[in-house]
OpenMM code with the backbone's topology and positions (N, CA, C; nanometers):
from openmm import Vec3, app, unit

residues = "UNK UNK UNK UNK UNK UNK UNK UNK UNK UNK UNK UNK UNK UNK UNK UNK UNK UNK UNK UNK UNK UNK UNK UNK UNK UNK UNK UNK UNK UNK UNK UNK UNK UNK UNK UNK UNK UNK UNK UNK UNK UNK UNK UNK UNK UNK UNK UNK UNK UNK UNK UNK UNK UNK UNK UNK UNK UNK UNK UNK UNK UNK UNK UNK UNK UNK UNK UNK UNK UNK UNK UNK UNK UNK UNK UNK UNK UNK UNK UNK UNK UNK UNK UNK UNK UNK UNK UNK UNK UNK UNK UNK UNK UNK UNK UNK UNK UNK UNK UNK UNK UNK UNK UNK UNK UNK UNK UNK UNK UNK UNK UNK UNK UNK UNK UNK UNK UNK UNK UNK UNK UNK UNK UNK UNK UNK UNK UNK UNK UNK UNK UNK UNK UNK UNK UNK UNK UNK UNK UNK UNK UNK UNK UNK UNK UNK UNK UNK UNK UNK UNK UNK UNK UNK UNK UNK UNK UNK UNK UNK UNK UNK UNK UNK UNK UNK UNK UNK".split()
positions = [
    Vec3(4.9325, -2.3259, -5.3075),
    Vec3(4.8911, -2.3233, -5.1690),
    Vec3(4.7496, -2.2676, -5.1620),
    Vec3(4.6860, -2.3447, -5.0887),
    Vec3(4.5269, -2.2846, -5.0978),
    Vec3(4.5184, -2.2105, -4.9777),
    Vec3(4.4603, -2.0737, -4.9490),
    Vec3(4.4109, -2.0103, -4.8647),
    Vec3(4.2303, -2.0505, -4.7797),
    Vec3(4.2577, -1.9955, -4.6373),
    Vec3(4.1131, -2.0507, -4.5935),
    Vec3(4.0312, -1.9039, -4.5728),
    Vec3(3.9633, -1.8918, -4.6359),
    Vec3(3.9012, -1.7630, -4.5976),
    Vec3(3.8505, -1.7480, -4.4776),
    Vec3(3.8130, -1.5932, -4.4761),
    Vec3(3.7948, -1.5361, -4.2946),
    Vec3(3.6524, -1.6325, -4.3079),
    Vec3(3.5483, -1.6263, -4.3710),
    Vec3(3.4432, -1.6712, -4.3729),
    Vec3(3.4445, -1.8169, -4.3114),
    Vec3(3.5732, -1.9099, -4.4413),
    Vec3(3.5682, -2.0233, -4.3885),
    Vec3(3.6321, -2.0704, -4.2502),
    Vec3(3.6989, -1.9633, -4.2276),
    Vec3(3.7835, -1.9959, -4.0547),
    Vec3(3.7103, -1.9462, -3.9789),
    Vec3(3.6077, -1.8511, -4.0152),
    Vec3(3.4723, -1.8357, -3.8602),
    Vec3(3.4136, -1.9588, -3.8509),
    Vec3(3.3923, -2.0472, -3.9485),
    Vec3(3.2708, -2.1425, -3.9694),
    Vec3(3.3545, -2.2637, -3.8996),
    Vec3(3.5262, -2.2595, -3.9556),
    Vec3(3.5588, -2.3972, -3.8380),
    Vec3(3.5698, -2.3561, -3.6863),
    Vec3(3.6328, -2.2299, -3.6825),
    Vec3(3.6238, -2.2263, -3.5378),
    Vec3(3.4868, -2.2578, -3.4439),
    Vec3(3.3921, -2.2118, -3.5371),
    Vec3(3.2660, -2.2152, -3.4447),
    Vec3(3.2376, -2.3167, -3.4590),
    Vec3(3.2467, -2.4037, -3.5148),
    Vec3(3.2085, -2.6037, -3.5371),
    Vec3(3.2992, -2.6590, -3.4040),
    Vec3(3.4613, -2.5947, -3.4186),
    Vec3(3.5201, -2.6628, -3.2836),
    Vec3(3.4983, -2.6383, -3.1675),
    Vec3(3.3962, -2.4969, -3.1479),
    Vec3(3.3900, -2.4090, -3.0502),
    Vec3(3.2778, -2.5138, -2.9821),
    Vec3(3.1785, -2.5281, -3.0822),
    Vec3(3.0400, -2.5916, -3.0686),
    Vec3(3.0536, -2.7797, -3.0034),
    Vec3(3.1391, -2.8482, -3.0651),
    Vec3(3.2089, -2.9930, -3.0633),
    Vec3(3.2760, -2.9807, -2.9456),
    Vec3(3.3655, -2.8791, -2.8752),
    Vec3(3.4372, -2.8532, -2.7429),
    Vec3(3.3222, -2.8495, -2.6178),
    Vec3(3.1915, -2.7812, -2.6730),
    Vec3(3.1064, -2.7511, -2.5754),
    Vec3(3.0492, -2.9134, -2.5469),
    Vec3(2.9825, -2.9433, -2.6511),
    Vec3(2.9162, -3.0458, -2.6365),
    Vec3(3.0241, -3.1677, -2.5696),
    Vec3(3.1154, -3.1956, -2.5801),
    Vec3(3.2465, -3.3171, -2.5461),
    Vec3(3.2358, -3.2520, -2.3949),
    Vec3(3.2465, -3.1624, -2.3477),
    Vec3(3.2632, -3.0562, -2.1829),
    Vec3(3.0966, -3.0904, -2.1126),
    Vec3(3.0316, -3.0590, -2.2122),
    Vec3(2.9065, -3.0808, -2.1246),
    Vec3(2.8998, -3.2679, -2.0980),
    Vec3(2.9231, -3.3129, -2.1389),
    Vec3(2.9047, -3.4697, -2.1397),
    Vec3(3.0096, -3.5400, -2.0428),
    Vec3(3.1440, -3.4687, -2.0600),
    Vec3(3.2154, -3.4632, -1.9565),
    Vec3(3.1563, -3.4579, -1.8055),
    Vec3(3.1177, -3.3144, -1.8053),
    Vec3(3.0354, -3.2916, -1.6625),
    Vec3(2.9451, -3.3847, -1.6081),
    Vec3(2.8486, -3.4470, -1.7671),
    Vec3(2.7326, -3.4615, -1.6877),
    Vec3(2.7851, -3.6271, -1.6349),
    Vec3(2.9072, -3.6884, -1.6718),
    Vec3(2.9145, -3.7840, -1.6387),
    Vec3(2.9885, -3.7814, -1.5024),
    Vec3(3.0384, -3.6742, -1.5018),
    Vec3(3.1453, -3.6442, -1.3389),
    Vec3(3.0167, -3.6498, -1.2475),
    Vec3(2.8987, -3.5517, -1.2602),
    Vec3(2.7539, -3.5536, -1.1744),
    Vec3(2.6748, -3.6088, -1.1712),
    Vec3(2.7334, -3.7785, -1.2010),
    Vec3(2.5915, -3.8953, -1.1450),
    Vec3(2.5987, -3.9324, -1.0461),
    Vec3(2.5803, -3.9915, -0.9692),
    Vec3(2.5571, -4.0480, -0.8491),
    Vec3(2.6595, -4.1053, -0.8671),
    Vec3(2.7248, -4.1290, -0.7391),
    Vec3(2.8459, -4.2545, -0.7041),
    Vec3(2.7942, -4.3718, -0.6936),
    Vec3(2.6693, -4.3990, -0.5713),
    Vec3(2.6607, -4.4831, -0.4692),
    Vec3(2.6004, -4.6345, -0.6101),
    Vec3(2.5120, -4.5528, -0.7490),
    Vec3(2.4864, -4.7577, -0.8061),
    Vec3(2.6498, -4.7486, -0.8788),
    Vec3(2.7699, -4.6907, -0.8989),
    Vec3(2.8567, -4.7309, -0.8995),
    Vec3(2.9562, -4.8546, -0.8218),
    Vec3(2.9366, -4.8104, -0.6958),
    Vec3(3.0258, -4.8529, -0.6017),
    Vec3(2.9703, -4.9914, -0.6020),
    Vec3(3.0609, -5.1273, -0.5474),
    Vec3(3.0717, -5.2582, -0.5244),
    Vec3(2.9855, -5.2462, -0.3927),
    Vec3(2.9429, -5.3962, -0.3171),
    Vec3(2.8671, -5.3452, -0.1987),
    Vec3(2.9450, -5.3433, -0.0594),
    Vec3(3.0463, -5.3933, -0.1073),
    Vec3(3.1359, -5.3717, -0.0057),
    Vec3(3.1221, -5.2109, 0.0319),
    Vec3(3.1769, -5.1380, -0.0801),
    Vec3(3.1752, -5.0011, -0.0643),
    Vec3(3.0999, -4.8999, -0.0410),
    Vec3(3.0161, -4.9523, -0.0985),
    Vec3(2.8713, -4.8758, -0.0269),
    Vec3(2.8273, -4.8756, 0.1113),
    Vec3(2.8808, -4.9815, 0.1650),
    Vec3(2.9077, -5.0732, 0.2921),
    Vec3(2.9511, -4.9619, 0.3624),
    Vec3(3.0908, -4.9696, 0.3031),
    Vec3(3.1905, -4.8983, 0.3458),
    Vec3(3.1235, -4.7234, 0.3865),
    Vec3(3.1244, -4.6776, 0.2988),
    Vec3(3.0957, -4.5230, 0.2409),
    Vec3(2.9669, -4.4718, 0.3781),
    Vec3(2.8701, -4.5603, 0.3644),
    Vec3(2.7626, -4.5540, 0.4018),
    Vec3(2.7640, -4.5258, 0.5694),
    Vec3(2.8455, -4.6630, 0.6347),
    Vec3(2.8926, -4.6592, 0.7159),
    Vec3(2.9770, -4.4795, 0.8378),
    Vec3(3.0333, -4.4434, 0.7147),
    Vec3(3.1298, -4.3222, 0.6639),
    Vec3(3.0216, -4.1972, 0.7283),
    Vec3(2.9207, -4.2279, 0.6318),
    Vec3(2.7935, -4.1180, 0.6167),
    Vec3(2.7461, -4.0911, 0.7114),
    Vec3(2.6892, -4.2465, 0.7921),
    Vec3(2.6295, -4.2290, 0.9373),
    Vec3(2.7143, -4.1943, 1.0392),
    Vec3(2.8775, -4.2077, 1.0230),
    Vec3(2.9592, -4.1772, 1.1125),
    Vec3(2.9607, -3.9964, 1.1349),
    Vec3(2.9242, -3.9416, 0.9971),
    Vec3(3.0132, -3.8668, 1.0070),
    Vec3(2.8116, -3.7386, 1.0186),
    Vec3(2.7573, -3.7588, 0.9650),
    Vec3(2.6631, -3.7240, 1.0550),
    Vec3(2.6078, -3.6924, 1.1613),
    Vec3(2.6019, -3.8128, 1.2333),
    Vec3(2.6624, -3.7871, 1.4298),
    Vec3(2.7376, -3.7299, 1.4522),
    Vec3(2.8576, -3.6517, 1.4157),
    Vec3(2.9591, -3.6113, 1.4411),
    Vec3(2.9522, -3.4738, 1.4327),
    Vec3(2.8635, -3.4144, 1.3433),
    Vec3(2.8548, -3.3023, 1.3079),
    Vec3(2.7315, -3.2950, 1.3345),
    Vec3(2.6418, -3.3713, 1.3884),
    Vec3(2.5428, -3.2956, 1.5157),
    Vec3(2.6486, -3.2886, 1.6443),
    Vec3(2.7133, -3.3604, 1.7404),
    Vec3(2.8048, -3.3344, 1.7788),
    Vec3(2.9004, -3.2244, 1.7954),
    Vec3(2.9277, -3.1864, 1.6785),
    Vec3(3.0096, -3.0405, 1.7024),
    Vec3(2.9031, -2.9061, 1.7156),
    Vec3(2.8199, -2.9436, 1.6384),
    Vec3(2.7444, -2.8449, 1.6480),
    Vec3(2.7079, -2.7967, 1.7919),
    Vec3(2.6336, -2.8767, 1.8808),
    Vec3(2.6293, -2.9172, 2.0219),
    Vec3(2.7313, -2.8503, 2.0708),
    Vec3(2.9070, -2.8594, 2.0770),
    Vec3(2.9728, -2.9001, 2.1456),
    Vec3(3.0250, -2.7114, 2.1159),
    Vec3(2.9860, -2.6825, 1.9623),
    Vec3(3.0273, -2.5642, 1.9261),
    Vec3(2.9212, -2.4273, 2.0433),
    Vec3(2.7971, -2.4461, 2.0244),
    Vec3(2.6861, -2.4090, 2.1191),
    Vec3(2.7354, -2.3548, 2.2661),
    Vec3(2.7776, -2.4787, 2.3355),
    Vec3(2.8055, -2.4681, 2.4762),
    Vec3(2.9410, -2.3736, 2.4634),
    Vec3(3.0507, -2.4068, 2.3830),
    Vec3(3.1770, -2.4006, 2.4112),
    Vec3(3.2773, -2.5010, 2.4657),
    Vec3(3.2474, -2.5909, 2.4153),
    Vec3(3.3055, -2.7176, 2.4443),
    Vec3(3.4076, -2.7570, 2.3867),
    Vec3(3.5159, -2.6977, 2.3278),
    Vec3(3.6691, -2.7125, 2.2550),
    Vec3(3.6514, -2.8785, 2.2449),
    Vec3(3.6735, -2.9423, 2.3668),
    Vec3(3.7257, -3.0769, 2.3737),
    Vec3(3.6377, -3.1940, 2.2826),
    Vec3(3.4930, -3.1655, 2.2931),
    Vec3(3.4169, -3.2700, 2.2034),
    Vec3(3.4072, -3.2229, 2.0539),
    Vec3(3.4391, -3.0919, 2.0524),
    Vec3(3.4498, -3.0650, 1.8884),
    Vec3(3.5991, -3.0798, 1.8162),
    Vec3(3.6507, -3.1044, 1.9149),
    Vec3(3.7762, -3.1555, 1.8663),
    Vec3(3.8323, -3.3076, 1.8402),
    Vec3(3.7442, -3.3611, 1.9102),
    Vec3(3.7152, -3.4648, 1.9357),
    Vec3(3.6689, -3.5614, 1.8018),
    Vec3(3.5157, -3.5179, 1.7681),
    Vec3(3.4518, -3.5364, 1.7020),
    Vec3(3.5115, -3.4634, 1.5495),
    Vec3(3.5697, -3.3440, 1.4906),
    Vec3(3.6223, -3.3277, 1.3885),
    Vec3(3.7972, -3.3900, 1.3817),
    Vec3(3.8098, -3.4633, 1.5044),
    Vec3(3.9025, -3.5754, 1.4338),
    Vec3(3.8674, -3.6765, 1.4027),
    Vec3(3.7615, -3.7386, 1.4582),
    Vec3(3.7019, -3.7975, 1.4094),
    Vec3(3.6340, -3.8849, 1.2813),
    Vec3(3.5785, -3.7234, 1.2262),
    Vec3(3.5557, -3.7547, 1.0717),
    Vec3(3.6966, -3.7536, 1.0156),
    Vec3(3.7935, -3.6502, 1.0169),
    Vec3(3.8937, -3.6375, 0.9473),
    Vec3(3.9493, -3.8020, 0.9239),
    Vec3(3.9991, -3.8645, 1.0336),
    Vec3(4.0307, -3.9902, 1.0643),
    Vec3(3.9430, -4.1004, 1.0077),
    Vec3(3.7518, -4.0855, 0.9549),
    Vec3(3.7117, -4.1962, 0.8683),
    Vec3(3.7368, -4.1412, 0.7398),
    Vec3(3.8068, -4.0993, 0.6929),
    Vec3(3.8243, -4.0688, 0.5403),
    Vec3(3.8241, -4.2239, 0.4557),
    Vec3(3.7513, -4.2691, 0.3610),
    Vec3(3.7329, -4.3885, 0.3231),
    Vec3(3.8314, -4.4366, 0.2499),
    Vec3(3.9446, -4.3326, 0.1766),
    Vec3(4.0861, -4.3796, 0.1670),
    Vec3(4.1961, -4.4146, 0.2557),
    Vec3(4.1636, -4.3974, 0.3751),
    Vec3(4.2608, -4.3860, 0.4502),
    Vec3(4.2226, -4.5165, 0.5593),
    Vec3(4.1082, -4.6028, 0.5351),
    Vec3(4.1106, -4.7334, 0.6209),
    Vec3(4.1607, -4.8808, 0.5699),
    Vec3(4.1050, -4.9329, 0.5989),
    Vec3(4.1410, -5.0546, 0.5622),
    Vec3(4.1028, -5.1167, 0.4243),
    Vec3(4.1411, -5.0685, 0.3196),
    Vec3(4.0717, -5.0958, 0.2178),
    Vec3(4.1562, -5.2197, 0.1812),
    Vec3(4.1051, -5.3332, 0.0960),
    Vec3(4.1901, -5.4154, -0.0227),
    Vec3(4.2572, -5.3626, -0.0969),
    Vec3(4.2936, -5.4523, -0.1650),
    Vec3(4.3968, -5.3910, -0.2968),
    Vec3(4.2834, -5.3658, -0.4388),
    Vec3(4.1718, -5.4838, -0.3849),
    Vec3(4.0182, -5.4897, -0.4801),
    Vec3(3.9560, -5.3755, -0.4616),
    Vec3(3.9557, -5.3342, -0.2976),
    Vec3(3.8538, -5.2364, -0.2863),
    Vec3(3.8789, -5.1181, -0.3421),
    Vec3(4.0276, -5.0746, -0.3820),
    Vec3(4.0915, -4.9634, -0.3963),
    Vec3(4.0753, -4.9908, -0.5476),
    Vec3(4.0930, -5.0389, -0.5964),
    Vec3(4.1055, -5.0638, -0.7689),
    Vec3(3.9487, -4.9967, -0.7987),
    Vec3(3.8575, -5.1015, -0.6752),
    Vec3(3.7498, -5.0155, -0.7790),
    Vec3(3.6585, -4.9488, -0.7030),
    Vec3(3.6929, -4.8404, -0.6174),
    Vec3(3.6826, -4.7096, -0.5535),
    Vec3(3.7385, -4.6196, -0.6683),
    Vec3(3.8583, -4.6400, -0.7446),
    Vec3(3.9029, -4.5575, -0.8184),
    Vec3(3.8521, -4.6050, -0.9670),
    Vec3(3.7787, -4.7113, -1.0087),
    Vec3(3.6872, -4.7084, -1.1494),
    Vec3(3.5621, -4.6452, -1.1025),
    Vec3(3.5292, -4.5956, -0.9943),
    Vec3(3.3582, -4.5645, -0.9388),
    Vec3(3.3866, -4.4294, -0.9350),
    Vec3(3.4762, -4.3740, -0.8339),
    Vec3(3.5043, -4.2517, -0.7924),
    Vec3(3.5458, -4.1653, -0.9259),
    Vec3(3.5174, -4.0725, -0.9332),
    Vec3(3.6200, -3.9241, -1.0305),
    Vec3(3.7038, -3.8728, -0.9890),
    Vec3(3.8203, -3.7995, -1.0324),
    Vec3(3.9143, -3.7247, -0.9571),
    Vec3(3.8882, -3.6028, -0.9080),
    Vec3(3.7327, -3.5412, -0.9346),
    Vec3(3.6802, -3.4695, -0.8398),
    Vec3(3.5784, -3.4905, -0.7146),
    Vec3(3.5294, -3.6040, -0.7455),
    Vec3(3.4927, -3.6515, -0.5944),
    Vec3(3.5819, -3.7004, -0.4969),
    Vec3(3.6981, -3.7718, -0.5558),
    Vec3(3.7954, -3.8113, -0.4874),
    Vec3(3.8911, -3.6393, -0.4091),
    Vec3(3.8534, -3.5291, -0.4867),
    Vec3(3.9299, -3.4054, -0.4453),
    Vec3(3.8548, -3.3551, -0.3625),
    Vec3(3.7259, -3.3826, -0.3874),
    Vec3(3.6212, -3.2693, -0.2221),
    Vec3(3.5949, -3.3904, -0.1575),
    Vec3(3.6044, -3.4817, -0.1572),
    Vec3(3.6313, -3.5904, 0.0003),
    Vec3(3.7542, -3.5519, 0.0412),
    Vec3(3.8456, -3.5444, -0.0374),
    Vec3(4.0053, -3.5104, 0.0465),
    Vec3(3.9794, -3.3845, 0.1261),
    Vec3(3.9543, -3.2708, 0.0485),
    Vec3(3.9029, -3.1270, 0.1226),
    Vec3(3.8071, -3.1503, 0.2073),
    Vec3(3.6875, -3.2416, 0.2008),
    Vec3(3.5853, -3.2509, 0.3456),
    Vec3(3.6642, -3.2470, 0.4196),
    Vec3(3.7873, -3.3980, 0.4451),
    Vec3(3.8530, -3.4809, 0.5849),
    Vec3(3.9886, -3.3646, 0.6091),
    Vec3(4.0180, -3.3011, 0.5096),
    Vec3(4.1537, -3.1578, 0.5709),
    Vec3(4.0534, -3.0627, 0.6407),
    Vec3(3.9203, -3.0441, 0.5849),
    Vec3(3.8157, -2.9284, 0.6848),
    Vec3(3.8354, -2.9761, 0.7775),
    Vec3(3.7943, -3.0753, 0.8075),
    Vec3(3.7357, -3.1460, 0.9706),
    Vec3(3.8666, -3.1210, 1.0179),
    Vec3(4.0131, -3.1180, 0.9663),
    Vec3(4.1777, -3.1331, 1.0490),
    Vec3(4.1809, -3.0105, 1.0653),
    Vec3(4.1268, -2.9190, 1.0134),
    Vec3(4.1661, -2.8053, 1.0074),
    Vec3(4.0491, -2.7481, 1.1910),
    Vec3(3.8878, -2.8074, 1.1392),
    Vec3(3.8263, -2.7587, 1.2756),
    Vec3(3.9123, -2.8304, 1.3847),
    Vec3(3.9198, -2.9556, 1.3533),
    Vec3(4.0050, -3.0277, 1.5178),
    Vec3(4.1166, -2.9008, 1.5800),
    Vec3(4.2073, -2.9007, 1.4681),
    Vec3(4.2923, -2.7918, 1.5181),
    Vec3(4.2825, -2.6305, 1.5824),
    Vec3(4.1505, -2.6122, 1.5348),
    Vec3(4.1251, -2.4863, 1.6060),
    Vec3(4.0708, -2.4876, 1.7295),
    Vec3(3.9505, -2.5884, 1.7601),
    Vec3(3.8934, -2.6310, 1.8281),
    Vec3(4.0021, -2.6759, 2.0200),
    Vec3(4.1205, -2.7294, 1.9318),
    Vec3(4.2629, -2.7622, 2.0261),
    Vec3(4.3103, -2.6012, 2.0848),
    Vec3(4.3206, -2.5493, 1.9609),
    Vec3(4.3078, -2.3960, 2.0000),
    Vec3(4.2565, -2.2704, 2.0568),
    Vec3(4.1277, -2.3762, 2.0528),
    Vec3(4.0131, -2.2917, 2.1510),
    Vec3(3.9872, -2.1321, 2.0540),
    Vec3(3.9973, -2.1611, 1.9379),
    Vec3(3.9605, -2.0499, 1.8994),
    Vec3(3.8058, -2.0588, 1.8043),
    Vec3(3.7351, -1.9841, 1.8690),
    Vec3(3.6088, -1.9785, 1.8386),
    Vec3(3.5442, -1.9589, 1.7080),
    Vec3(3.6477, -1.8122, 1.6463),
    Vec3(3.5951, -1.7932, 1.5149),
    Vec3(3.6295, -1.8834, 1.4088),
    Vec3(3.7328, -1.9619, 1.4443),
    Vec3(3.8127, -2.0341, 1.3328),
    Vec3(3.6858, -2.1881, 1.3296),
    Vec3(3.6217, -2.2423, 1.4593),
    Vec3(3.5956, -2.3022, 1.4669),
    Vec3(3.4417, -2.2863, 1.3891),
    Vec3(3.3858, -2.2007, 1.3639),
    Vec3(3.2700, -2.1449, 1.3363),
    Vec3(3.2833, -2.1673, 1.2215),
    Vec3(3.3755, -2.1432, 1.1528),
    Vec3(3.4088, -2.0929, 0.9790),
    Vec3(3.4571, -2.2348, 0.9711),
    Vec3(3.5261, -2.3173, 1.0197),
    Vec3(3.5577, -2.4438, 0.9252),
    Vec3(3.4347, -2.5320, 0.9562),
    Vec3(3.3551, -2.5187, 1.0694),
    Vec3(3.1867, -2.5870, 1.1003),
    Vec3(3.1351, -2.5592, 0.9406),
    Vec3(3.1475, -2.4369, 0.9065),
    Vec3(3.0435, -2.3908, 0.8251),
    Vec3(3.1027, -2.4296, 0.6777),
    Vec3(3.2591, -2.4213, 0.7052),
    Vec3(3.3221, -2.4821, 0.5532),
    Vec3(3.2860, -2.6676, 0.5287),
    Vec3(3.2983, -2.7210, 0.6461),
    Vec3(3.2538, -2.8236, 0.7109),
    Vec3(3.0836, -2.8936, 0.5884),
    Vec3(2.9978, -2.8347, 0.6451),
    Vec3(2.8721, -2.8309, 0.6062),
    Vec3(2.8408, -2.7995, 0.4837),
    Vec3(2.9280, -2.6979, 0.3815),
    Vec3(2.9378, -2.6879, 0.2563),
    Vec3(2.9608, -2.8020, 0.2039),
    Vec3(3.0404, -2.8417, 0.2602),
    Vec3(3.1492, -2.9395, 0.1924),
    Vec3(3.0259, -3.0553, 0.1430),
    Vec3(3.0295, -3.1303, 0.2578),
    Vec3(2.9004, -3.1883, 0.2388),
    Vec3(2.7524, -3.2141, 0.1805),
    Vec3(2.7038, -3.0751, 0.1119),
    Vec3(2.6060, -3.0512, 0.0155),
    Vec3(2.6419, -3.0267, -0.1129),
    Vec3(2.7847, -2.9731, -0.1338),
    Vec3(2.8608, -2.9688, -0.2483),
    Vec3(2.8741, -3.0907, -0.3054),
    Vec3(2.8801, -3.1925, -0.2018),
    Vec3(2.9296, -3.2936, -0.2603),
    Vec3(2.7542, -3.3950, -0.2973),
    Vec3(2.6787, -3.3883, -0.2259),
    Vec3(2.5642, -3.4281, -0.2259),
    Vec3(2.4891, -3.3895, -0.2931),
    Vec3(2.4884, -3.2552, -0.3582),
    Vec3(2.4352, -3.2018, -0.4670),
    Vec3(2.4940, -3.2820, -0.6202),
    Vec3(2.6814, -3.3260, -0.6449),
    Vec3(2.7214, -3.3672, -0.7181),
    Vec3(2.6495, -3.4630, -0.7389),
    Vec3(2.6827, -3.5761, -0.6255),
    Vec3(2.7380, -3.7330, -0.6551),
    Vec3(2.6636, -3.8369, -0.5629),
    Vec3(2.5418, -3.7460, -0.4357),
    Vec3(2.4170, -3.8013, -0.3980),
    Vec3(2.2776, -3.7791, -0.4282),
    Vec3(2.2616, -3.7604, -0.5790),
    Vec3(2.1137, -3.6671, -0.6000),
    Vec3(2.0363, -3.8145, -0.5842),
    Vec3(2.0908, -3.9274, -0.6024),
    Vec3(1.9675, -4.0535, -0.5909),
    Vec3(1.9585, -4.0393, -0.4330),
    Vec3(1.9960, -4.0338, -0.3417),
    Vec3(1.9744, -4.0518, -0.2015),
    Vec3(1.8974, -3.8987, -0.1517),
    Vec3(1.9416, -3.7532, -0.1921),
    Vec3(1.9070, -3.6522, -0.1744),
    Vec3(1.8405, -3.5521, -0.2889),
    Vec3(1.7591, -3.6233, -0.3737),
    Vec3(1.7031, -3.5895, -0.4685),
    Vec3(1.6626, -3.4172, -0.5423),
    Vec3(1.6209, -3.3698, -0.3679),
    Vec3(1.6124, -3.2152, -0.3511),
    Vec3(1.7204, -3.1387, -0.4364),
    Vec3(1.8106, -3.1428, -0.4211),
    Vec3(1.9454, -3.1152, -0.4327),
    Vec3(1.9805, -3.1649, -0.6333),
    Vec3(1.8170, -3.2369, -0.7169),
    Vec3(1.8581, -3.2218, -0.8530),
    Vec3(1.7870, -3.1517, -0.8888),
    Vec3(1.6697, -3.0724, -0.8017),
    Vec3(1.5941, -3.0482, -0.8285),
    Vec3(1.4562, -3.1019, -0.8584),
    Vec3(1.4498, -3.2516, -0.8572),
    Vec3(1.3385, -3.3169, -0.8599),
    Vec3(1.2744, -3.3372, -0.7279),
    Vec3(1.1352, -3.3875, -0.7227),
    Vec3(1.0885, -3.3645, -0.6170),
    Vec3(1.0780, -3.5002, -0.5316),
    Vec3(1.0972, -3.4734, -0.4117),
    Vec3(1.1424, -3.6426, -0.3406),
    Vec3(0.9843, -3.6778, -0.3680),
    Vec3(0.9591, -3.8246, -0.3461),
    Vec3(0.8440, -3.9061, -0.3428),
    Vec3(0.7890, -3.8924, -0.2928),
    Vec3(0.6294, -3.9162, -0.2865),
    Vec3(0.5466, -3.8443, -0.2175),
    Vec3(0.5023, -3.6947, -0.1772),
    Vec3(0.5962, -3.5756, -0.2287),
    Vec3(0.5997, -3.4878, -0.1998),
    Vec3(0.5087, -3.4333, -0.3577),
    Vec3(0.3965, -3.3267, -0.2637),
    Vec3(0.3326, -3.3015, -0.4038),
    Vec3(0.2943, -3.1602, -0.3553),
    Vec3(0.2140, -3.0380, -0.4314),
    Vec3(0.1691, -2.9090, -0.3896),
    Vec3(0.0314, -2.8809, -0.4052),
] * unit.nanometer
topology = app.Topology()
chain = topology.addChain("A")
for resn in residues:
    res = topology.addResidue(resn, chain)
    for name in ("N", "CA", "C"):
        topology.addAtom(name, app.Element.getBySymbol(name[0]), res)
């Protein structure tokens, strides 16, 4: 029976340690490309559509949060909750390849955006102010979290590179 010395079992661990890192980083960096030259154009269609909806909507609450307006911020964060881009009218095509484009973590903070927005509607029904403040603001995370991931071609800021035209 051959023995592995301590020497030689530091040297594999740290080879697998090193091979784990590198396989994880490549992992990541492929979870943090852009979605949108993935997607079919339907979907981009789709998504895009989504984007501008849900934009208006959250100038909207913001507005509606301001005055004290329960009813249009409730309104409007059912709104978004309700365009969640899984939850419309998709094909059986469109869905096949939403899910070769998408990751199972973009697909997990779009689910968490559209439960934020259910979660503000519901407070908003509630008329409760602070709750409505804090899911606005969980709201708005959500959204740069995700735009930092999986929109750096559309929001470039957010890779750190500098948008076009922009110089010092």
């Amino acid at each position: 029976m051959k023995f592995i010395t301590s020497k030689r079992l530091a040297a594999y661990v740290a080879a697998m340690i090193i091979m784990a890192g590198i396989t994880l980083e490549a992992i990541a960096a492929e979870d943090l490309q852009p979605i949108g030259p993935k997607l079919t154009p339907r979907l981009k269609q789709m998504l895009s559509e989504e984007m501008l909806s849900v934009k208006q909507a959250v100038k909207m609450i913001l507005d509606g949060l301001i005055v004290g307006d329960h009813p249009l911020v409730a309104t409007q964060a059912q709104q978004i909750h309700d365009s969640f881009i899984l939850a419309r009218g998709l094909t059986e095509q469109d869905k096949k390849d939403l899910m070769k484009a998408a990751t199972p973590e973009f697909l997990k903070l779009d689910g968490e955006f559209h439960l934020t927005a259910k979660k503000l509607a519901d407070s908003a029904l509630r008329k409760d102010y602070e709750l409505q403040r804090f899911y606005y603001s969980r709201l708005v995370d959500s959204c740069q979290n995700c735009h930092s991931q999986y929109a750096t071609d559309k929001f470039p800021a957010f890779s750190g590179a500098q948008p076009e035209g922009h110089s010092h």
